[in-house]
N, C-alpha and C positions, 0 to 999 in steps of 0.2 A: 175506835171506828166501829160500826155496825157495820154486821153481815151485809145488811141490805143497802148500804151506800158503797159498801166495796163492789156489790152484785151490779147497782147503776153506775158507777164508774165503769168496771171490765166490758158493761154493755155499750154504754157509747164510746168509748177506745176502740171495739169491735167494727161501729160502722163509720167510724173515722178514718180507720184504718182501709175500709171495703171502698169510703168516698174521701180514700186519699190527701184527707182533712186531718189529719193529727193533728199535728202543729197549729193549726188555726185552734181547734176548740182548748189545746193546749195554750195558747194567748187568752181565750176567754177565759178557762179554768181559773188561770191565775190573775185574773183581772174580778175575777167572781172572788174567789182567797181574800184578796185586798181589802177588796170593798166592805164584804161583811165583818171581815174582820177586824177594820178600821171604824165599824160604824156598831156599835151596841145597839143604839135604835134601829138597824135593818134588822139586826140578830132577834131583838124581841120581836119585830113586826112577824117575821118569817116563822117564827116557836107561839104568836098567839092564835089560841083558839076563837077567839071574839074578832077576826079580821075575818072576813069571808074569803075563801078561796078564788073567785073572780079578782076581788079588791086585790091579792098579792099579786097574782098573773098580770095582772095589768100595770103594777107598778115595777115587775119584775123585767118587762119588758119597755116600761119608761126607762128606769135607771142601766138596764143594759141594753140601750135600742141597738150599739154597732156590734152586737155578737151576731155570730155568725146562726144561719138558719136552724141545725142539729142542735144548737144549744138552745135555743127559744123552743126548740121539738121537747128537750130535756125541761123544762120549765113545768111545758104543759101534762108533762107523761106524771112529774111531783106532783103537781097541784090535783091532776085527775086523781092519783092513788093516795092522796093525803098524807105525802111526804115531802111535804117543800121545807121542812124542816131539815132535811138531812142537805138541803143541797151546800151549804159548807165542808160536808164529809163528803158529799161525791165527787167535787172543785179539790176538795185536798186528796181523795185518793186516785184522782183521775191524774192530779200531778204526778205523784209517786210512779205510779202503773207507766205513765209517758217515760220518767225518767229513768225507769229500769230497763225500758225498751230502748230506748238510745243508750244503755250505757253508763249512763251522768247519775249523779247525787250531788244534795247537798251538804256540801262542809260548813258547819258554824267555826266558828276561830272567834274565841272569847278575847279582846287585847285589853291594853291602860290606853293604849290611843289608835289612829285611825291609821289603817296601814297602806304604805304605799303602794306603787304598783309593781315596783321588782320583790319586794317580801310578797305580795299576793299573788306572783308568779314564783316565788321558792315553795308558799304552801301548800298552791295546788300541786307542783311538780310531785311533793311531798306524797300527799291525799294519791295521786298517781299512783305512785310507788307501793303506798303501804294496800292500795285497796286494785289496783290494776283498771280500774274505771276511772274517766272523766269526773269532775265536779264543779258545780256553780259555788262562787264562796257566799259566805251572807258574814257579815264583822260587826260582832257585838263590841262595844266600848262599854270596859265595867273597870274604873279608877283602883278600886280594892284588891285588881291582882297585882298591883303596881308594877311590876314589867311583865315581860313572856308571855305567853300565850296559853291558850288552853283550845285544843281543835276535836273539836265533835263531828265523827262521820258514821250516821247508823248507830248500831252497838258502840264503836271501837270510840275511846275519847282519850287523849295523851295531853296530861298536864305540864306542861313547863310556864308553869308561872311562879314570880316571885314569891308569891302570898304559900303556896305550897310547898313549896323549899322553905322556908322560914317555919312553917308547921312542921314538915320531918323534922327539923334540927330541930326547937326546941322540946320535942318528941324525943328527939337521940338525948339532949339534954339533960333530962328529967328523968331517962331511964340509967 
């Protein structure tokens, strides 16, 4: 992350917070996350230099017309200082900045399959405990750890998966 996308996230969290809009731009932020990052062709349009700055603004504000006003303010404040480039990093550290102000993180939890919802209430209880913060889960499906899990929160990530146990031992093995 750049300086200067952590600098325009802390600023509009700032007057989010003053017009009692967190939460809303915190809906855009993460609807902005998605999009570019679901779409390659937004990601270049937004990084080319051969696009004219009007031409993004405008289309910035096609593809997000139901954001809320402060973020369409956020569009123009990019385009004007010719950094519409960063607004990926300012959508993803304006997430972050929300989430350590309420508390919340997010848990990844790596499985072999899709977890239910009394295991997705043992991991956060977990993720609780070990960190004393709330967390949203996100559940990756990856077949190769063939059972257990593996839970990433921040720094901290605790392996219990099959595929890893199987690597100590034949580690212990072979020594």
């Amino acid at each position: 992350m750049s300086r200067a996308a952590i600098r325009y996230a802390k600023a509009v969290l700032s007057v989010a917070q003053d017009q009692k809009n967190a939460e809303g731009i915190y809906s855009d932020m993460k609807d902005i996350l998605a999009t570019v990052e679901g779409s390659q062709e937004l990601d270049l349009f937004l990084n080319s230099p051969l696009v004219k700055s009007e031409v993004k603004h405008t289309s910035l504000l096609a593809i997000f017309k139901t954001t809320d006003a402060q973020t369409k303010k956020l569009f123009k404040v990019l385009i004007t200082n010719k950094r519409v480039a960063l607004l990926p990093s300012v959508a993803a550290q304006y997430v972050l900045l929300y989430d350590q102000l309420q508390n919340t993180q997010v848990a990844t939890v790596t499985t072999a399959v899709a977890l239910d919802a009394a295991l997705e209430a043992k991991v956060l209880a977990k993720v609780k405990e070990l960190t004393g913060n709330e967390a949203t889960l996100e559940n990756t499906i990856d077949e190769s750890i063939i059972g257990g899990f593996i839970l990433r929160v921040g720094d901290l990530q605790y392996n219990a998966s099959v595929r890893n146990q199987l690597t100590s031992l034949r580690r212990e093995l072979r020594n």
